[in-house]
Structures are given as structure tokens and as C-alpha cells.
N, CA, C and O atoms as a Maestro MAE file, in Angstrom:
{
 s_m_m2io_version
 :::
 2.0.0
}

f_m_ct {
 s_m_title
 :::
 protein
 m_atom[324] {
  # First column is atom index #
  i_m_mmod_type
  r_m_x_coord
  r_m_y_coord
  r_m_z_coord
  i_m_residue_number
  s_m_chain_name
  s_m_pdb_residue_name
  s_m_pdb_atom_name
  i_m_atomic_number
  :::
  1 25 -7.004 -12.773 45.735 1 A "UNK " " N  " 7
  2 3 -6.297 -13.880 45.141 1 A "UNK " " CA " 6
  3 2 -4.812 -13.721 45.468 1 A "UNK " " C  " 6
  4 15 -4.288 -12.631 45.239 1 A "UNK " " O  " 8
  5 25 -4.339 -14.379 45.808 2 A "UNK " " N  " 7
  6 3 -3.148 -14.457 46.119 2 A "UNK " " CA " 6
  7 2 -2.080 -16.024 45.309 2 A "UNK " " C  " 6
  8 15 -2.437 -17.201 45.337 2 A "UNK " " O  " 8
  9 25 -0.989 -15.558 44.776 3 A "UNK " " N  " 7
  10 3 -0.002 -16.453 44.522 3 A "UNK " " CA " 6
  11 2 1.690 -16.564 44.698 3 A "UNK " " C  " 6
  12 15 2.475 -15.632 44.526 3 A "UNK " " O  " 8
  13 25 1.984 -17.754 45.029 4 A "UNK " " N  " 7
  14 3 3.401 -17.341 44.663 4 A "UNK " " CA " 6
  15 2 4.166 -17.576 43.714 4 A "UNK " " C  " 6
  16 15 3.947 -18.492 42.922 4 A "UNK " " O  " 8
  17 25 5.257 -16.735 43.633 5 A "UNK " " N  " 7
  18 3 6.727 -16.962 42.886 5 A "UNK " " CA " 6
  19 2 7.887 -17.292 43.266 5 A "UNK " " C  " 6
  20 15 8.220 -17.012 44.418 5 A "UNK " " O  " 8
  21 25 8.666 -17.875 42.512 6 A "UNK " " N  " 7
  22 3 10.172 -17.541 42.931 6 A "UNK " " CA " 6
  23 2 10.666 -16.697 43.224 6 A "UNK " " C  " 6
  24 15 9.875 -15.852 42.805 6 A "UNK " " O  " 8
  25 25 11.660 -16.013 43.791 7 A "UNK " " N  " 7
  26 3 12.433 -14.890 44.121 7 A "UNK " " CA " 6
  27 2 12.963 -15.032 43.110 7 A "UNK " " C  " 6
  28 15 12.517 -14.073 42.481 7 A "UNK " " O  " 8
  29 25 13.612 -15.542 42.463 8 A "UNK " " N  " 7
  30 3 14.127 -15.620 40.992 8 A "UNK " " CA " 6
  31 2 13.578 -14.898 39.485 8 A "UNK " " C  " 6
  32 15 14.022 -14.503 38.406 8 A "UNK " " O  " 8
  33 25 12.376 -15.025 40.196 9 A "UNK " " N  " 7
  34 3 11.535 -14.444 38.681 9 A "UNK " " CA " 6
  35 2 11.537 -13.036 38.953 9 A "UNK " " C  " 6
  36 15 11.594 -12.430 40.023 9 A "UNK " " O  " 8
  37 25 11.475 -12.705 37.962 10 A "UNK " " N  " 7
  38 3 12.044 -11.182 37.389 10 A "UNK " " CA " 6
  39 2 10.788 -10.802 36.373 10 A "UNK " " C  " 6
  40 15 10.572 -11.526 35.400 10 A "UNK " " O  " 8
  41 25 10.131 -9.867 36.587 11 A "UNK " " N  " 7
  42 3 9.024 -9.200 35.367 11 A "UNK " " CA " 6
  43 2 10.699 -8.335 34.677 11 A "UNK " " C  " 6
  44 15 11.651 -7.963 35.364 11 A "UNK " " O  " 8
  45 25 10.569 -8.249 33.361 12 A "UNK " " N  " 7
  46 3 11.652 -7.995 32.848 12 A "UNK " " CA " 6
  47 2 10.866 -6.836 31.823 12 A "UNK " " C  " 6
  48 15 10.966 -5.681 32.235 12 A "UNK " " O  " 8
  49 25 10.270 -6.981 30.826 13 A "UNK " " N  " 7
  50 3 9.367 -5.737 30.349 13 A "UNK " " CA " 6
  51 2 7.660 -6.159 30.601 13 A "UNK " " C  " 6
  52 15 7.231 -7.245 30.990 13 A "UNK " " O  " 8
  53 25 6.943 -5.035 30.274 14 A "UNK " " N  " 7
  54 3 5.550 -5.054 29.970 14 A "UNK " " CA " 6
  55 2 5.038 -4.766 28.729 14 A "UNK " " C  " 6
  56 15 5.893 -4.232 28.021 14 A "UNK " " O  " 8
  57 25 4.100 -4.895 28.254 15 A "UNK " " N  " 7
  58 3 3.137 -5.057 27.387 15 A "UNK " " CA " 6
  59 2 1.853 -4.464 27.611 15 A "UNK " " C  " 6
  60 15 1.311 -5.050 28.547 15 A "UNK " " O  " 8
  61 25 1.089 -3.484 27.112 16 A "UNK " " N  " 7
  62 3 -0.119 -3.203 27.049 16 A "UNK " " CA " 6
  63 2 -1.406 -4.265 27.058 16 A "UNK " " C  " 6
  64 15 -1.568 -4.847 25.985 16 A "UNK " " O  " 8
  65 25 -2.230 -4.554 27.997 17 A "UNK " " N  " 7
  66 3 -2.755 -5.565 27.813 17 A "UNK " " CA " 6
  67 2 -3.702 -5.439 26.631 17 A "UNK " " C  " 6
  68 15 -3.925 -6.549 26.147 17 A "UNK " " O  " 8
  69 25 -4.357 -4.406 25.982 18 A "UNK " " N  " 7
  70 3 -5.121 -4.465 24.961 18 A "UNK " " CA " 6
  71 2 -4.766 -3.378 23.803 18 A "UNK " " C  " 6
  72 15 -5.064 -2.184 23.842 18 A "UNK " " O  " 8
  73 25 -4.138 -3.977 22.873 19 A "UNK " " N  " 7
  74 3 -3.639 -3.515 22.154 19 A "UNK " " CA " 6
  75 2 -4.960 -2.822 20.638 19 A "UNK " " C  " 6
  76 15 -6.156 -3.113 20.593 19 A "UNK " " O  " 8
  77 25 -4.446 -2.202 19.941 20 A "UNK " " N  " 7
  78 3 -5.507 -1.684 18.750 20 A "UNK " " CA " 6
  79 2 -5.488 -2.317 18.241 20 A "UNK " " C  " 6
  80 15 -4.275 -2.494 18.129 20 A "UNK " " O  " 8
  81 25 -6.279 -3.537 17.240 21 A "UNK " " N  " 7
  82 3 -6.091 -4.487 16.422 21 A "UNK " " CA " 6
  83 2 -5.535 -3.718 14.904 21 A "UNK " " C  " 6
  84 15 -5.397 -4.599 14.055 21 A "UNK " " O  " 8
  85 25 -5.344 -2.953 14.604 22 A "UNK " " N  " 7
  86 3 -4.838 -2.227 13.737 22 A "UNK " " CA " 6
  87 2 -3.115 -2.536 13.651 22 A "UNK " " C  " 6
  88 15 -2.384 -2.728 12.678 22 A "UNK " " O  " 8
  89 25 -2.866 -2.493 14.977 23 A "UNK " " N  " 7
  90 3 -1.411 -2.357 15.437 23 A "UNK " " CA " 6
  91 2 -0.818 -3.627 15.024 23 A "UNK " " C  " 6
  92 15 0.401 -3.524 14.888 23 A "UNK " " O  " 8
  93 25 -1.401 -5.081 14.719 24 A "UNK " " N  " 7
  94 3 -1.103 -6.100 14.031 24 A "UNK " " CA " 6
  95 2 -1.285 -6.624 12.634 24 A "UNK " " C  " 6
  96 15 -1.083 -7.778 12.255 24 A "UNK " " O  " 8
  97 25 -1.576 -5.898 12.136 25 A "UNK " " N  " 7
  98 3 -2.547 -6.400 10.797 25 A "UNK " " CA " 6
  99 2 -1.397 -6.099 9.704 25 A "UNK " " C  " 6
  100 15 -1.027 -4.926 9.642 25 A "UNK " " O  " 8
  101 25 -1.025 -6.672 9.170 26 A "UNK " " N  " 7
  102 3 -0.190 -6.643 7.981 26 A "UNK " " CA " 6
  103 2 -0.949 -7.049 6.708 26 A "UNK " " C  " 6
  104 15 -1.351 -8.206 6.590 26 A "UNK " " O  " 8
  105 25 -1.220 -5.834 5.449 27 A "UNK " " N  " 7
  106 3 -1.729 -5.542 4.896 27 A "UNK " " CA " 6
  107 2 -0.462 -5.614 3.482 27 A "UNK " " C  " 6
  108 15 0.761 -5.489 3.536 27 A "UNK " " O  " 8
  109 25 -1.402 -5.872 2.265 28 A "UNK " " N  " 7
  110 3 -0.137 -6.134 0.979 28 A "UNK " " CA " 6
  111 2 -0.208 -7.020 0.274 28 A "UNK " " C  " 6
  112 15 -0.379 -6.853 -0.933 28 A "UNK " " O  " 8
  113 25 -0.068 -8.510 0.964 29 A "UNK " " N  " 7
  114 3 0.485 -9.909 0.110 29 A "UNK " " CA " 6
  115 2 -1.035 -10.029 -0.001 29 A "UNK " " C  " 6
  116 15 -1.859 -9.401 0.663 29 A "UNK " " O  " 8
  117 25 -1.243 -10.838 -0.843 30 A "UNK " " N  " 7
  118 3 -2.468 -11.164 -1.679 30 A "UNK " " CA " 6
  119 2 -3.090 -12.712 -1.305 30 A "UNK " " C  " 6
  120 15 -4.174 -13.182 -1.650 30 A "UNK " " O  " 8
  121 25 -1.792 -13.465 -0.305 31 A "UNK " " N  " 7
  122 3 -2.154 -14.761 -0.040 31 A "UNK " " CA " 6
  123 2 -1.936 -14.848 1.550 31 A "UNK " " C  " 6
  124 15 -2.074 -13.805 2.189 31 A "UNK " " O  " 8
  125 25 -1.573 -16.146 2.287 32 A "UNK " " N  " 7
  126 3 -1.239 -16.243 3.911 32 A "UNK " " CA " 6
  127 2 0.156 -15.772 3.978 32 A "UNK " " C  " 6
  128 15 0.799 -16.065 2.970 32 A "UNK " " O  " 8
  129 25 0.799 -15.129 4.876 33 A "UNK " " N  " 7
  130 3 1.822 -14.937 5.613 33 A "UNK " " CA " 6
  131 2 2.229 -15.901 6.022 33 A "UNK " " C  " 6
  132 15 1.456 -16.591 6.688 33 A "UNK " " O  " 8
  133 25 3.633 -16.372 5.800 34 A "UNK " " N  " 7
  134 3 4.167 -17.643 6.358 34 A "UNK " " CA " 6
  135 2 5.280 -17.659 7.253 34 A "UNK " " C  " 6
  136 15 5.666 -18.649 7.874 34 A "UNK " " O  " 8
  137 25 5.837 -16.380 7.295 35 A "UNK " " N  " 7
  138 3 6.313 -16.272 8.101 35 A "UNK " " CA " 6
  139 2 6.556 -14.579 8.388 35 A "UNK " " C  " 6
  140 15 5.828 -13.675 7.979 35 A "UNK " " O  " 8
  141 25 7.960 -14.424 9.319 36 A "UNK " " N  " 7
  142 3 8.467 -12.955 9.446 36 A "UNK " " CA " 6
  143 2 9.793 -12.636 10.461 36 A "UNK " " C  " 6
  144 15 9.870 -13.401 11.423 36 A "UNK " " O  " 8
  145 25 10.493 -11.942 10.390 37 A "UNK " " N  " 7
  146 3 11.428 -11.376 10.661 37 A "UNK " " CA " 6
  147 2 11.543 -10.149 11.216 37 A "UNK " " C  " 6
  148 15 10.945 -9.229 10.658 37 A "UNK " " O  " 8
  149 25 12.294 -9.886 12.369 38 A "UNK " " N  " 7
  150 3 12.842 -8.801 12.298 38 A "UNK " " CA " 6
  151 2 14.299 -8.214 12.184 38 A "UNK " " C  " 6
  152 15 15.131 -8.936 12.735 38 A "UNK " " O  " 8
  153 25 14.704 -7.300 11.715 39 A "UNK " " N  " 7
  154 3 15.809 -7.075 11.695 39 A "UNK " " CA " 6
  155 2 16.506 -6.707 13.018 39 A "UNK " " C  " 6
  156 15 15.826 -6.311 13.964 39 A "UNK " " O  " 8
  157 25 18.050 -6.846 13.126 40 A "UNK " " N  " 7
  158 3 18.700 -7.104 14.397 40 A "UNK " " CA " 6
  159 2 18.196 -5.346 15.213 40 A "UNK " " C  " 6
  160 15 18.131 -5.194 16.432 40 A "UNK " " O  " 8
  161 25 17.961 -4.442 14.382 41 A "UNK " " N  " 7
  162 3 18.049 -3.194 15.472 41 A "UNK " " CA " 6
  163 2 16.193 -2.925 15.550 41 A "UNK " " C  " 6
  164 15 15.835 -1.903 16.135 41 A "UNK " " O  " 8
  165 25 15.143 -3.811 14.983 42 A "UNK " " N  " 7
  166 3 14.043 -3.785 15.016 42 A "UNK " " CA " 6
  167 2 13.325 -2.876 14.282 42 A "UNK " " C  " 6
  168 15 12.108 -2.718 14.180 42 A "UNK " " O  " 8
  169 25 14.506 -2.144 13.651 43 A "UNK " " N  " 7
  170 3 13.536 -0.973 12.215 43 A "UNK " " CA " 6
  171 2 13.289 -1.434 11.176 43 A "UNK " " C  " 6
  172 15 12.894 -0.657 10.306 43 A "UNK " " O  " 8
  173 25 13.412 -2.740 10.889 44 A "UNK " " N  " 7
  174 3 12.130 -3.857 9.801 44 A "UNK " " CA " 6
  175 2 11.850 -4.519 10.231 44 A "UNK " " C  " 6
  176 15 12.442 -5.101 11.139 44 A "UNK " " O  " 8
  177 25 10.425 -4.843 9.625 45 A "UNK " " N  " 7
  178 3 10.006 -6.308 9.581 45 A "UNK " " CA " 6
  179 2 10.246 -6.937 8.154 45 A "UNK " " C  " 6
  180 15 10.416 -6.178 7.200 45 A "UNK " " O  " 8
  181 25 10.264 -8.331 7.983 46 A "UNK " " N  " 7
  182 3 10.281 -8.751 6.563 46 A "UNK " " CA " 6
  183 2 8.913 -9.683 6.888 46 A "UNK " " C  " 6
  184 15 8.915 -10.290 7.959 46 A "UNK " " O  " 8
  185 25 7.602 -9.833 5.890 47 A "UNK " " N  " 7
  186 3 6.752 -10.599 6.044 47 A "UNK " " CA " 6
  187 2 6.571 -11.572 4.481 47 A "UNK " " C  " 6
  188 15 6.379 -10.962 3.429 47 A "UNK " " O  " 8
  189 25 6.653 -12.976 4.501 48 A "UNK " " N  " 7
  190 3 6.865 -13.587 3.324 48 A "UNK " " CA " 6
  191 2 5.729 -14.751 3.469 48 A "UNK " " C  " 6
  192 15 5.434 -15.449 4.439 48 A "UNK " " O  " 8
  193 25 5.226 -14.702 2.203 49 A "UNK " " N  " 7
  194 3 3.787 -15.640 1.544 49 A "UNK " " CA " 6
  195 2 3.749 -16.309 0.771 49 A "UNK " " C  " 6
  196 15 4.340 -15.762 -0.160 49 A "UNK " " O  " 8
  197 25 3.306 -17.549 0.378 50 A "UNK " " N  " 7
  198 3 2.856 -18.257 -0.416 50 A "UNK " " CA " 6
  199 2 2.450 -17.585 -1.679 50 A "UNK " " C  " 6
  200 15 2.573 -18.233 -2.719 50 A "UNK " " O  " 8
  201 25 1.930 -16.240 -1.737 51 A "UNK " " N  " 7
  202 3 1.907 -15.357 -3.106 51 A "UNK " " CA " 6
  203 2 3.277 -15.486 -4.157 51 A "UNK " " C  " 6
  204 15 3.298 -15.537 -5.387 51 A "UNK " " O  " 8
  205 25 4.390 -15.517 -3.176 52 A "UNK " " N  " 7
  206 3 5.600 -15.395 -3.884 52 A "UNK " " CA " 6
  207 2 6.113 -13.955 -3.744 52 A "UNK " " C  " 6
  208 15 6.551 -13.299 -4.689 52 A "UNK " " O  " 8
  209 25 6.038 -13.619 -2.750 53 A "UNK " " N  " 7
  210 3 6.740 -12.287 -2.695 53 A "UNK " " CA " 6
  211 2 7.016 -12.139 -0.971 53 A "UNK " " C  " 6
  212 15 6.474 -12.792 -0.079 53 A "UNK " " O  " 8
  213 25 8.245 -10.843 -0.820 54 A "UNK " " N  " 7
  214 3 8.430 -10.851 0.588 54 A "UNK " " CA " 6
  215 2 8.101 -9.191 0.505 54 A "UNK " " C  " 6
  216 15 7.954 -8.464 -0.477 54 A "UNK " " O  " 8
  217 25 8.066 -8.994 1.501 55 A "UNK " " N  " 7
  218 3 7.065 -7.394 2.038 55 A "UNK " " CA " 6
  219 2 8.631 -6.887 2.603 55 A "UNK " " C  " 6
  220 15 9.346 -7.832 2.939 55 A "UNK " " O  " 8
  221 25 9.104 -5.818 2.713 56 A "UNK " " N  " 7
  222 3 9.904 -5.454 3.893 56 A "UNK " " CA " 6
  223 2 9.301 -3.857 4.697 56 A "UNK " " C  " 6
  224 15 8.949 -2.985 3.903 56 A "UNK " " O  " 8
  225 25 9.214 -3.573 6.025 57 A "UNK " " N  " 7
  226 3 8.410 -3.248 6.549 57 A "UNK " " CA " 6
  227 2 9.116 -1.956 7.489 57 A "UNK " " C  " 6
  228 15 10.114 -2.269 8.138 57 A "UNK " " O  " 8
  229 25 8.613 -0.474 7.582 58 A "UNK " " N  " 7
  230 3 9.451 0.340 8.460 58 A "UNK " " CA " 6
  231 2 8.463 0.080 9.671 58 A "UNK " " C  " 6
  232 15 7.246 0.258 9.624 58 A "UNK " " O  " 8
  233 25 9.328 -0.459 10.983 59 A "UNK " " N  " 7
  234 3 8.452 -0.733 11.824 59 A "UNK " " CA " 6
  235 2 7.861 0.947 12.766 59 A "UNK " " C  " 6
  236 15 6.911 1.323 13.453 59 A "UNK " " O  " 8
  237 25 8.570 1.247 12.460 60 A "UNK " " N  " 7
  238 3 8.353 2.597 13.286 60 A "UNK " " CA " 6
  239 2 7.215 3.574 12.549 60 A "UNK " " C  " 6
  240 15 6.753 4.491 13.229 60 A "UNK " " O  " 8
  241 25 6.725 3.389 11.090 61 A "UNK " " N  " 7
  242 3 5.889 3.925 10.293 61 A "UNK " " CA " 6
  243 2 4.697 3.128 9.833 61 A "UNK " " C  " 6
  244 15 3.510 3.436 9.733 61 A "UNK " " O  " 8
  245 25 5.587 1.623 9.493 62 A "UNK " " N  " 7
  246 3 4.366 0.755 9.580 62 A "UNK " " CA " 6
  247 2 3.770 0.850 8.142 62 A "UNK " " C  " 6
  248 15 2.679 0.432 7.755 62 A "UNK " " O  " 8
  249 25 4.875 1.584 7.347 63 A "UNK " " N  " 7
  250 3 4.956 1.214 5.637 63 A "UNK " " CA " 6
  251 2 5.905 0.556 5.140 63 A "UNK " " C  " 6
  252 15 7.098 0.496 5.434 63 A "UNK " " O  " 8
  253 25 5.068 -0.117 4.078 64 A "UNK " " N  " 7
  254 3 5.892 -1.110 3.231 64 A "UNK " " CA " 6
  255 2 7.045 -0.280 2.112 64 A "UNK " " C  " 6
  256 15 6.747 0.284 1.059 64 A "UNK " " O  " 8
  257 25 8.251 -0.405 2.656 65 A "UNK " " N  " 7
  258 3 9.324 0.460 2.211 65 A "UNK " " CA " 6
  259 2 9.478 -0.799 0.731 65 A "UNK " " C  " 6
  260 15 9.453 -0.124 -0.298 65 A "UNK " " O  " 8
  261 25 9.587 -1.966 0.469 66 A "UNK " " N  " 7
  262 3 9.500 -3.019 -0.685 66 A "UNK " " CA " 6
  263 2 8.734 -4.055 -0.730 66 A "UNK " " C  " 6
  264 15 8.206 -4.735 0.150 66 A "UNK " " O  " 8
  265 25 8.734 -4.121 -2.476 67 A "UNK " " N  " 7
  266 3 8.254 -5.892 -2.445 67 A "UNK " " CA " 6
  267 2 9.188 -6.321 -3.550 67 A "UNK " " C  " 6
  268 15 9.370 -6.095 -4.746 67 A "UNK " " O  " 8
  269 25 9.718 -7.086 -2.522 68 A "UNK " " N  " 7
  270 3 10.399 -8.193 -3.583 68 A "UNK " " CA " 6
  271 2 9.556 -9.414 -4.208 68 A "UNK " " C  " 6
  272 15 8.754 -9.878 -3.397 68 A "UNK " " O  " 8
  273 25 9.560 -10.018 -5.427 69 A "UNK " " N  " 7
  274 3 8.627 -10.482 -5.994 69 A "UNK " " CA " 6
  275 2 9.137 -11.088 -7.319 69 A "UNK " " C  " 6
  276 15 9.685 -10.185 -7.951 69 A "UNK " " O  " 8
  277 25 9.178 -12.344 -8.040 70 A "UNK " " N  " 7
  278 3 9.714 -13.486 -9.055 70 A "UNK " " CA " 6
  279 2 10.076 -14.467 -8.752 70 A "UNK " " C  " 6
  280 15 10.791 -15.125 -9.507 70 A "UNK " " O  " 8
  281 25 9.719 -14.894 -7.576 71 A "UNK " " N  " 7
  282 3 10.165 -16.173 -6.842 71 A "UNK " " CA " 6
  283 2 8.984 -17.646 -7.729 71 A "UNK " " C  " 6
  284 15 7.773 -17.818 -7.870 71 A "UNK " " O  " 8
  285 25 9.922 -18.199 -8.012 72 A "UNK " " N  " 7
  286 3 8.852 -19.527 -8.435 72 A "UNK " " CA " 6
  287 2 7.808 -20.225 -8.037 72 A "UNK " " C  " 6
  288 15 6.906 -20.891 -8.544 72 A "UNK " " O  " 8
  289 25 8.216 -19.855 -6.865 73 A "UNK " " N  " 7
  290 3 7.270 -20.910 -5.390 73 A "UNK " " CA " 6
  291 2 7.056 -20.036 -4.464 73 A "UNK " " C  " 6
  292 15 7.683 -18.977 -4.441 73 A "UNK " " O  " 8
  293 25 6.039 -20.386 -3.467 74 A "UNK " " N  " 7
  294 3 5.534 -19.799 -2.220 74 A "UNK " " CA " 6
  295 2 6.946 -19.713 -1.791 74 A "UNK " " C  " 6
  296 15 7.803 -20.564 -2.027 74 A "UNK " " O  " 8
  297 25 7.156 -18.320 -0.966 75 A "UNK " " N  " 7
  298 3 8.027 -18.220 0.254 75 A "UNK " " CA " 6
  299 2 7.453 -18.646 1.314 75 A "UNK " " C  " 6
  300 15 6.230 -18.709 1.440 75 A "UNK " " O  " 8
  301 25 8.568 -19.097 2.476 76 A "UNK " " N  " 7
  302 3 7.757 -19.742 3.459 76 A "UNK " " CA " 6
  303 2 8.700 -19.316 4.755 76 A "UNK " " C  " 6
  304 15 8.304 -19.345 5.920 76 A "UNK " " O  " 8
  305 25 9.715 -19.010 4.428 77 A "UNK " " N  " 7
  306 3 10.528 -18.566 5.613 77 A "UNK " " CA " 6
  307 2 11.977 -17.081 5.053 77 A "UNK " " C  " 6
  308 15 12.309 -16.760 3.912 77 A "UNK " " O  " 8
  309 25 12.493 -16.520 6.424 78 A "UNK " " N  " 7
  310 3 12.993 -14.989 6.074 78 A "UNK " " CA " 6
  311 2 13.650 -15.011 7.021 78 A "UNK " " C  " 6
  312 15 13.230 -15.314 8.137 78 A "UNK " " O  " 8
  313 25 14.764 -14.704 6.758 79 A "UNK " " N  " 7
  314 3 15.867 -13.892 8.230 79 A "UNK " " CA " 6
  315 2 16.684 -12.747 7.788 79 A "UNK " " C  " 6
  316 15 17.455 -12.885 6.838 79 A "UNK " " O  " 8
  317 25 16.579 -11.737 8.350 80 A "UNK " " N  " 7
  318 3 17.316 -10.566 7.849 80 A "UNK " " CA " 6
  319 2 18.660 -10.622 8.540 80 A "UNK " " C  " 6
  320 15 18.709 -11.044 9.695 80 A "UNK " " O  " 8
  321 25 19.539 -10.304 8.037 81 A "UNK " " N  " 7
  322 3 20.715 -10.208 8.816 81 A "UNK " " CA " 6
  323 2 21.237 -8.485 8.596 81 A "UNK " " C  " 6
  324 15 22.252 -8.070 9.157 81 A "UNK " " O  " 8
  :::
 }
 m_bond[323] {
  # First column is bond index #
  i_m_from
  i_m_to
  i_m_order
  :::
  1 1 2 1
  2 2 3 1
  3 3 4 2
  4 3 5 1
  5 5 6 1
  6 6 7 1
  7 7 8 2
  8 7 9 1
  9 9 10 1
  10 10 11 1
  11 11 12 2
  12 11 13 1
  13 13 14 1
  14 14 15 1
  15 15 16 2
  16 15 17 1
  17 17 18 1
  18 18 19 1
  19 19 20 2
  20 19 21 1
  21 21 22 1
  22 22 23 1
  23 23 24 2
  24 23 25 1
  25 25 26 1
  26 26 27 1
  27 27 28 2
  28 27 29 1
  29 29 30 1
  30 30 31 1
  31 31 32 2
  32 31 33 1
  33 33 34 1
  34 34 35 1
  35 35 36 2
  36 35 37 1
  37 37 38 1
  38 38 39 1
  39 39 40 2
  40 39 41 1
  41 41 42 1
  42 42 43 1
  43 43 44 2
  44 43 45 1
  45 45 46 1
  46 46 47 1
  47 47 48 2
  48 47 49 1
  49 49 50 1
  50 50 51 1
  51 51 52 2
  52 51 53 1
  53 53 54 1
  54 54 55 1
  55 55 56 2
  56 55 57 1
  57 57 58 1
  58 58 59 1
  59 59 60 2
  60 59 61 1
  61 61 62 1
  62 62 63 1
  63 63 64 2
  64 63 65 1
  65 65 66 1
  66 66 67 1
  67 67 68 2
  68 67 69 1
  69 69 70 1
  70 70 71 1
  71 71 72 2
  72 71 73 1
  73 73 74 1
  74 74 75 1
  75 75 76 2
  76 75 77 1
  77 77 78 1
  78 78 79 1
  79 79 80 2
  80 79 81 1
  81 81 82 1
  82 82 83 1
  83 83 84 2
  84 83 85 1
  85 85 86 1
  86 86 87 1
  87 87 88 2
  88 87 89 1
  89 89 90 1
  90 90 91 1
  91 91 92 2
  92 91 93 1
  93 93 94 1
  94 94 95 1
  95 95 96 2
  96 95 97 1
  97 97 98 1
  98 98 99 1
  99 99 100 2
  100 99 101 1
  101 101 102 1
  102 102 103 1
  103 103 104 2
  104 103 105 1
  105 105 106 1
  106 106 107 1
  107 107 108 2
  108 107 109 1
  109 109 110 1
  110 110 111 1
  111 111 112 2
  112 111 113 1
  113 113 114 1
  114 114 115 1
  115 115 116 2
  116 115 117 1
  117 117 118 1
  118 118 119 1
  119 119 120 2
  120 119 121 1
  121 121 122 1
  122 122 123 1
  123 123 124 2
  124 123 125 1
  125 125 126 1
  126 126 127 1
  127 127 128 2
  128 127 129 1
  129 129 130 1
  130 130 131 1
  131 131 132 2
  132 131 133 1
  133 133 134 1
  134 134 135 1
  135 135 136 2
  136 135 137 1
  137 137 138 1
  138 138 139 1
  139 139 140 2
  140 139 141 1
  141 141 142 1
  142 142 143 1
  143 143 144 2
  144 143 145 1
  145 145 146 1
  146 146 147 1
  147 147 148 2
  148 147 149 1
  149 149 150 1
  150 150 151 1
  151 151 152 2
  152 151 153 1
  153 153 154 1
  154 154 155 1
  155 155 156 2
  156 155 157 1
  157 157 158 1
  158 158 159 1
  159 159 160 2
  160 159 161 1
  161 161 162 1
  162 162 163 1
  163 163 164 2
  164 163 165 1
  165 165 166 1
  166 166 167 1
  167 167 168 2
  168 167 169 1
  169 169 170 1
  170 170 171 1
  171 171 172 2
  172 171 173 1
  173 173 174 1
  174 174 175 1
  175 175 176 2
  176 175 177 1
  177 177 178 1
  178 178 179 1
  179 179 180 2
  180 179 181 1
  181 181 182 1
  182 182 183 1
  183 183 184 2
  184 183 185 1
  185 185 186 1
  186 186 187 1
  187 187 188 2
  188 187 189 1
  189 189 190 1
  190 190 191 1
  191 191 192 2
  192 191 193 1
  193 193 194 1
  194 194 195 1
  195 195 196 2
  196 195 197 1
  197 197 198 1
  198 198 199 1
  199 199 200 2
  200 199 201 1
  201 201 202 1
  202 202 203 1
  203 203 204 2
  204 203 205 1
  205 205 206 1
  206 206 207 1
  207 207 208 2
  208 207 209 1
  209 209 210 1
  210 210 211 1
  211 211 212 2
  212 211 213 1
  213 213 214 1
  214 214 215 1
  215 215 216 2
  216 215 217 1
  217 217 218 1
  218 218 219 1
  219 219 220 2
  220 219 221 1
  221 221 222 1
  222 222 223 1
  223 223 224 2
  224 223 225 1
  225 225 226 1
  226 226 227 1
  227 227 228 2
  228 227 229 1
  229 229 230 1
  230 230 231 1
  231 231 232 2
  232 231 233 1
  233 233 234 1
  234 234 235 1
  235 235 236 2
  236 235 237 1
  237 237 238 1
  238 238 239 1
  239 239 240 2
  240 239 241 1
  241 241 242 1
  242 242 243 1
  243 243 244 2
  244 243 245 1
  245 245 246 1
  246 246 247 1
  247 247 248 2
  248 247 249 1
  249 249 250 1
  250 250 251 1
  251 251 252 2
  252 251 253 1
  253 253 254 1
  254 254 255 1
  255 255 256 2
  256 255 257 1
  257 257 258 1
  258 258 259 1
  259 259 260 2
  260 259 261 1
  261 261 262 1
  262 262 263 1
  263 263 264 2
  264 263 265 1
  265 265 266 1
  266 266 267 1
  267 267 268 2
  268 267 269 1
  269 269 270 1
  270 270 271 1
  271 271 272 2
  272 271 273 1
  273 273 274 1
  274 274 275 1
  275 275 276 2
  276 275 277 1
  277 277 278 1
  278 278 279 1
  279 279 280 2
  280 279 281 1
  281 281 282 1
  282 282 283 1
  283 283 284 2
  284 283 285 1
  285 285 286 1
  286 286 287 1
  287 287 288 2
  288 287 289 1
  289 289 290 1
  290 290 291 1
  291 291 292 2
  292 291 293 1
  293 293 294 1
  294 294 295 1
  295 295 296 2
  296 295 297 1
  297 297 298 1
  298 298 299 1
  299 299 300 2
  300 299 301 1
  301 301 302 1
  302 302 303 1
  303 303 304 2
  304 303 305 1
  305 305 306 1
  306 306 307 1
  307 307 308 2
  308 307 309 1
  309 309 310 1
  310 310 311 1
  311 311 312 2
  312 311 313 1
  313 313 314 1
  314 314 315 1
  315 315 316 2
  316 315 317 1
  317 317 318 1
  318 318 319 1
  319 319 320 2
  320 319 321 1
  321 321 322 1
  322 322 323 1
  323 323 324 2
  :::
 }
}
């Protein structure tokens, strides 16, 4: 099989093509995930639900370091700064 490209295009990083399904699974909130975040240097995630609570996440351990939680309403969106 053969194709072409631009000279322009650039592979810039890679990716494992088959990853552990373990390696995605965010575990905790009690309802859907509605959204998520990462922080600017990538050592959290923040994951926030319709439960009413936001998760914050050590990405490098892959434990839930908090839960924030008393929100009135579903969370639905998160940006860490």
C-alpha cells in the first residue's frame, strides 16, 4: 500500500496503538463525567459530573488526591488554571 503526503506534514509525537483499558477509566463520581481538564504542567486531571462533585486527579499515580462536593446542580464543565 502505498500513499502520499505533504512534505509539510510532520509526525510530531506517537501514541501506543493499544493501550490497557485500565489506563482510561476514571473511577469515583457516582454519575456521567461531563467533562475534564488538565492542568497547565499535566500533573492533574480535574473530572466533573452531574453527581455534583469535581474529582481532582494525580496524573502520574492515577489517585484521586480530592473531591470537591456541595454544588447545587450537576457540574458540567472545569478549567484549572
Amino acid at each position: 500500500m502505498s500513499y502520499f503526503a505533504a512534505v509539510w506534514v510532520r509526525i510530531l509525537a506517537t501514541c501506543a496503538e493499544k493501550w490497557h483499558t485500565g489506563l482510561r477509566v476514571l473511577t469515583g463520581q457516582q454519575d456521567i463525567i461531563t467533562g475534564v481538564a488538565f492542568s497547565a504542567d499535566r500533573k492533574m486531571l480535574a473530572s466533573v459530573s452531574i453527581d455534583k462533585t469535581i474529582l481532582l486527579w494525580d496524573t502520574t499515580t492515577g489517585i484521586c488526591t480530592a473531591v470537591l462536593k456541595g454544588y447545587s446542580n450537576g457540574v458540567r464543565m472545569v478549567t484549572l488554571s
